[in-house]
C-alpha positions, 0 to 999 in steps of 0.5 A: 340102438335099433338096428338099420334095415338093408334096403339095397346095397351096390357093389363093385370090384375088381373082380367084377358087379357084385357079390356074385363076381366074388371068387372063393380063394382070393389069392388063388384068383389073383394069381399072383397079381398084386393089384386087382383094379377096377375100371372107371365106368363110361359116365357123361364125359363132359359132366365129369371131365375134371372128375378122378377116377375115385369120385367117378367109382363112388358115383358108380356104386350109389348107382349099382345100389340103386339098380339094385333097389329098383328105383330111380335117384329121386327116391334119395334126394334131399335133405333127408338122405344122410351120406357116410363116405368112408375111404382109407386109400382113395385120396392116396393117388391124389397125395402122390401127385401133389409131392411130385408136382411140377410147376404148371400142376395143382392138387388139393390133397387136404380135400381130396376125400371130400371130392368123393362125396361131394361128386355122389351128393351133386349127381343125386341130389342129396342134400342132408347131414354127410360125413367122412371117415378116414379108415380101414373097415372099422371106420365103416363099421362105425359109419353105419353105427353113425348112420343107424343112430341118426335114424333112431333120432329121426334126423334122417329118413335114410342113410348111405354109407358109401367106401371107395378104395383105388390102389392101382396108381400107389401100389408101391406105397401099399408094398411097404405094408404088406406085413400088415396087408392081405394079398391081393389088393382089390379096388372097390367101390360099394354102397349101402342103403340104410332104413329105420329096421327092427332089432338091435344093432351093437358096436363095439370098438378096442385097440388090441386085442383078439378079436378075429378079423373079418372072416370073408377075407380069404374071398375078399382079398384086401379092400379096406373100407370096402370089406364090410360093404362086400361082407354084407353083399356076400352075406345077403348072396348066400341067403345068411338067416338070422342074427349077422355079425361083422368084424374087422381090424385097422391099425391096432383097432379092432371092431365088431358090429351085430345086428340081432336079426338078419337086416336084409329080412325086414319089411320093405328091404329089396332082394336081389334084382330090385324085388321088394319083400311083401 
């Protein structure tokens, strides 16, 4: 499969915008706190009134990538942006309110993880192929395998694949896992903007088996969708050359993603600040 080139990606965390914020031991920044949230953004009031904080998070991250790139949303657009949504958490919050409901409220938890995607699409006019998947990061690993096929074909002239994950208002439910958990849980929200690149991209997924997980971790803390996106702004911060590697775990399923040569050095893709390569 050709791989995709890394135009720009947005990242935000509860350790604050992008890689830069990242610490270098989790656990010891957390400092025993269990939780690392992350603030909704100041967005219009009135446009996104009924909005969650979720779908307000997701619009948030497409818009750090865009800062990131240089450019304004015009330059996605349309119908030839594809958008991946991919969320293990998001809609966790949304589920706990509708078992708890009393008379007078009304929840959609069925379509609570559309709303993310659904709000990113309104607010920059993206009208091409979309999809949601539901995991940890090996659902966004095979998001972006989704997105660099469809590229390939020429279905689409760019692809977003953009993760949220909020733990702050069901952190007693994530309790229950902490065995299969890392600590600390750490909100995010990111966003990669995918082009046609050079190279080869590989996929691979399993049930078992020892492959490691995602080596970033120890920084990262424990972001689910979110880890690959934060691994590949982490990877791009320290200047990472050559061929890249992503790998992760989710409930019993493991999965690697390569690129043969670094998507971040490819004609075109944007530097950090906006920059774009000659």
């Amino acid at each position: 499969m050709r791989a995709p080139a890394i135009r720009a990606v947005g990242l935000l965390s509860g350790w604050g915008s992008g890689a830069a914020a990242v610490p270098a031991d989790a656990a010891r920044a957390a400092a025993g706190r269990a939780v690392l949230p992350l603030e909704p953004p100041a967005l219009d009031p009135e446009r996104f009134r009924r909005s969650r904080r979720e779908c307000l998070l997701g619009v948030a991250a497409v818009g750090a990538m865009l800062d990131d790139a240089g450019t304004g949303a015009e330059a996605i657009a349309g119908e030839r942006t594809a958008l991946f949504f991919v969320t293990a958490a998001a809609y966790a919050a949304s589920n706990r309110e509708f078992i708890g409901a009393r008379a007078g409220g009304v929840y959609f938890p069925y379509t609570a993880a559309a709303a993310v995607p659904a709000e990113a699409a309104i607010e920059f006019g993206l009208t091409g192929p979309y999809e949601i998947l539901i995991g940890g990061p090996t659902a966004t690993m095979r998001a972006v395998a989704r997105a660099a096929a469809l590229l390939e074909t020429g279905a689409c002239d760019r692809a977003l694949v953009l993760a949220v994950e909020i733990f702050e208002e069901c952190a007693d439910l994530f309790e229950r896992a902490r065995g299969r958990l890392a600590r600390p849980l750490v909100e995010a929200a990111g966003c990669l903007w995918l082009e046609p690149g050079q190279g080869t991209l590989s996929f691979g997924q399993r049930r078992g088996g020892r492959w490691e997980t995602g080596g970033e971790r120890q920084r990262l803390g424990e972001m689910l969708a979110c880890e690959p996106v934060a691994a590949l702004a982490l990877a791009r911060d320290r200047r990472a050359a050559g061929p890249l590697r992503l790998q992760g775990a989710w409930r019993g399923e493991t999965a690697r993603l390569a690129w043969s040569r670094n998507p971040y050095e490819v004609r075109g893709a944007a530097r950090p600040g906006g920059r774009r390569i000659a």
